[in-house]
N, CA, C and O of each residue as an XYZ file, in Angstrom:
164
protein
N     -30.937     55.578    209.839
C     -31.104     56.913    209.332
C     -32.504     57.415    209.705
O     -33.447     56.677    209.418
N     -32.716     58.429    210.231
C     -33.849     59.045    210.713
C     -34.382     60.039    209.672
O     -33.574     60.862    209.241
N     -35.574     60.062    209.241
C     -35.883     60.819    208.155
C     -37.098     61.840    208.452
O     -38.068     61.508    209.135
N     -36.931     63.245    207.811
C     -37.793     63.736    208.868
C     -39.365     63.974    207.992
O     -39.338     63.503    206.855
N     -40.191     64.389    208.246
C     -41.797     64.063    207.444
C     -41.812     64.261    206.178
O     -42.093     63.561    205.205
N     -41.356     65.666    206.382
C     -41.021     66.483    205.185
C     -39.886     65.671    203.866
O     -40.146     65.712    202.663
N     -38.964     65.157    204.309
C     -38.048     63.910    203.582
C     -39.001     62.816    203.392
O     -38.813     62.424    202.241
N     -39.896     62.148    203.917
C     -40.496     61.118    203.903
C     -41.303     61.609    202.641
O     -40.960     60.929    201.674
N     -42.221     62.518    202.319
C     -43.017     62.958    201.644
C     -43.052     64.017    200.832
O     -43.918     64.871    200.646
N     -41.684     63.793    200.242
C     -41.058     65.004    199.289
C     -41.358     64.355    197.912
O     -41.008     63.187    197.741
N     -41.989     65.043    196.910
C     -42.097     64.612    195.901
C     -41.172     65.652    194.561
O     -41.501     65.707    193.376
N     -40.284     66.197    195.049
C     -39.598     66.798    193.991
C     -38.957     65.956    192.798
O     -38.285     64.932    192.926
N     -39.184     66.378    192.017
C     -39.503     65.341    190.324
C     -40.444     64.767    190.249
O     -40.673     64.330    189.121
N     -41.309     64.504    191.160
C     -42.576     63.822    190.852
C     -43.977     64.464    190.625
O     -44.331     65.630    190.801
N     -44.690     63.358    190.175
C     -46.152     64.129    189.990
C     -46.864     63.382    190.948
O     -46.519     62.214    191.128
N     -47.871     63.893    191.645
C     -49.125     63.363    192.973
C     -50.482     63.526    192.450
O     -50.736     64.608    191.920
N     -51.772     62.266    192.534
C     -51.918     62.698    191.849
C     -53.415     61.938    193.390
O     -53.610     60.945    194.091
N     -53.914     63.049    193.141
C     -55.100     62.875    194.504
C     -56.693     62.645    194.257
O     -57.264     63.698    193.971
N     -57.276     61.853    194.290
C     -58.665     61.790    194.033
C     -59.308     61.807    194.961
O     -58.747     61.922    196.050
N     -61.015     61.676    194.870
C     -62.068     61.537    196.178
C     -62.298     62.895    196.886
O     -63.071     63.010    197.836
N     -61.353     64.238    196.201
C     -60.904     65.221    196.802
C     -62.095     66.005    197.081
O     -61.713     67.065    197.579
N     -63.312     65.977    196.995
C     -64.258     66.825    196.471
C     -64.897     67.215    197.926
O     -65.475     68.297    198.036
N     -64.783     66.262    199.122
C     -65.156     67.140    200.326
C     -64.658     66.200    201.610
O     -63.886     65.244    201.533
N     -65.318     66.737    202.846
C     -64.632     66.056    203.749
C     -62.748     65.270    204.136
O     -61.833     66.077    204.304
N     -62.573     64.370    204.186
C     -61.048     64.521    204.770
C     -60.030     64.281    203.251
O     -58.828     64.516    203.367
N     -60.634     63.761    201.711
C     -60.496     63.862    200.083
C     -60.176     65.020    199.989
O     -59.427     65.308    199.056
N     -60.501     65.793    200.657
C     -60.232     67.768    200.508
C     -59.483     68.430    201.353
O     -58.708     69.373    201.196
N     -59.808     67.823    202.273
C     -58.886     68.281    203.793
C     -57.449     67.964    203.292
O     -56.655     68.750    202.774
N     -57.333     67.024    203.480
C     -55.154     66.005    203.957
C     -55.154     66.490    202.638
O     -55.310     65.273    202.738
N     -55.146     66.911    201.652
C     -54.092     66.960    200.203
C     -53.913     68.534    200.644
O     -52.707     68.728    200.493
N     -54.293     69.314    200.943
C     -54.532     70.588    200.931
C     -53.853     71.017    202.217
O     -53.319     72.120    202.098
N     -53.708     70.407    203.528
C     -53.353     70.614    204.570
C     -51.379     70.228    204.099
O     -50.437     70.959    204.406
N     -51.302     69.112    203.442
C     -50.540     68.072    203.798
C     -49.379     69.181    202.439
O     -48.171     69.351    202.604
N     -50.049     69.656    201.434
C     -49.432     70.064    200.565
C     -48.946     71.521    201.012
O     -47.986     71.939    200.364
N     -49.357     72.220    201.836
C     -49.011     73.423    202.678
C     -48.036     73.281    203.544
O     -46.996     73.940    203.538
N     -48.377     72.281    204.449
C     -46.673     71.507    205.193
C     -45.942     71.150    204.380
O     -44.916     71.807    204.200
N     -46.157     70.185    203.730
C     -44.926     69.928    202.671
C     -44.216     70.763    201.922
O     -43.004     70.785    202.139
N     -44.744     71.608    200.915
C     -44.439     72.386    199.765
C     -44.603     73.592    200.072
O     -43.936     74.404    199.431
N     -45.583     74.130    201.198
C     -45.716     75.344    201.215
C     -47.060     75.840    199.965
O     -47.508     76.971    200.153
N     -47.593     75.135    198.907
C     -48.742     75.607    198.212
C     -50.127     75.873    199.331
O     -50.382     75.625    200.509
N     -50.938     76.655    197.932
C     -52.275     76.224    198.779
C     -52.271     78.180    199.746
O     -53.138     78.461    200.573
């Protein structure tokens, strides 16, 4: 079964919960990653 990113890293029902976020790539990938994924942001 081939799964595509977005399936890989779907958290619907779940909670994510991100630390270290405060600068550099801690701030970057949750923020980038949550815009591809979910569309927030």
């Amino acid at each position: 079964m081939t799964r595509t990113v977005q399936q890989l890293f779907d958290l619907t029902g779940k909670t994510a919960l991100v630390t270290g976020g405060s600068r550099g790539w801690g701030c970057k990938w949750p923020r980038r990653w949550a815009r591809q994924v979910h569309g927030w942001c």
